[in-house]
C-alpha positions in Angstrom: -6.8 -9.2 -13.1 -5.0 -10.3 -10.1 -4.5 -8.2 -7.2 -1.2 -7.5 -5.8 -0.6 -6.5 -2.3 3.1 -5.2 -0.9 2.3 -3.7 2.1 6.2 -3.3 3.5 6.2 -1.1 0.5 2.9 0.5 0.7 2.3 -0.7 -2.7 -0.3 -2.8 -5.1 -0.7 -3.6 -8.6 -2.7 -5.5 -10.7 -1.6 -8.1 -13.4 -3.2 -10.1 -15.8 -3.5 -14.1 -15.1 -4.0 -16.8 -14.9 0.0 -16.4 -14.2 2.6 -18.5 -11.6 3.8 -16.6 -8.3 7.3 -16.5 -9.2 6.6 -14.3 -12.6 4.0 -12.0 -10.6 6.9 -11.1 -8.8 9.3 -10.9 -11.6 6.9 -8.3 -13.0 6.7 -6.6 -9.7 10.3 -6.3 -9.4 10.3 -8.4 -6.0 13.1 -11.2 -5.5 11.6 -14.5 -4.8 14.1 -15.4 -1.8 13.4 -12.3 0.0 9.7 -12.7 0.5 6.8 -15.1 1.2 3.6 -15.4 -0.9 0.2 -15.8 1.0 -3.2 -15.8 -0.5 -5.9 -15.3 3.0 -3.9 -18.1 5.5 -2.5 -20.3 2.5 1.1 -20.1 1.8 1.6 -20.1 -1.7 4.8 -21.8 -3.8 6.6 -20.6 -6.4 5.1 -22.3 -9.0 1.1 -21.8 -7.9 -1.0 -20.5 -10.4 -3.3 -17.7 -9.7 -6.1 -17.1 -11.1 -7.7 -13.4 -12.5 -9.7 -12.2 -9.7 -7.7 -13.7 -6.6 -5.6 -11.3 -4.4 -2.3 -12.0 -3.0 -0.3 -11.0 -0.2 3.8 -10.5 -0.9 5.4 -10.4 2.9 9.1 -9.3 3.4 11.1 -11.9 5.2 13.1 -10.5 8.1 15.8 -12.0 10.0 18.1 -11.0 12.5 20.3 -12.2 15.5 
């Protein structure tokens, strides 16, 4: 299983891989454009593949003026 982390929302899941960024968060109900995808210090794409056991941080992206 892959672990999950939304801390913004105080949430985490698990989900089966080995699976690409961009359906984990299709599953978690997240929109890709609004967030960033880290696993420790390493931004992760779209399209990486994470494998079962790995855990992986989904950051909201904040802007403002």
């Amino acid at each position: 299983m892959i672990r999950v982390r939304i801390p913004q929302k105080e949430k985490e899941i698990e989900v089966r891989g080995p699976r690409r960024v961009m359906d984990i968060l299709a599953e978690a109900g997240v929109r890709p454009a609004t967030v960033i995808v880290t696993q420790g210090r390493k931004l992760l794409t779209k399209d990486h593949r994470v494998q079962d056991g790995e855990t992986i941080d989904v950051i909201s992206v904040v802007s403002g003026g």
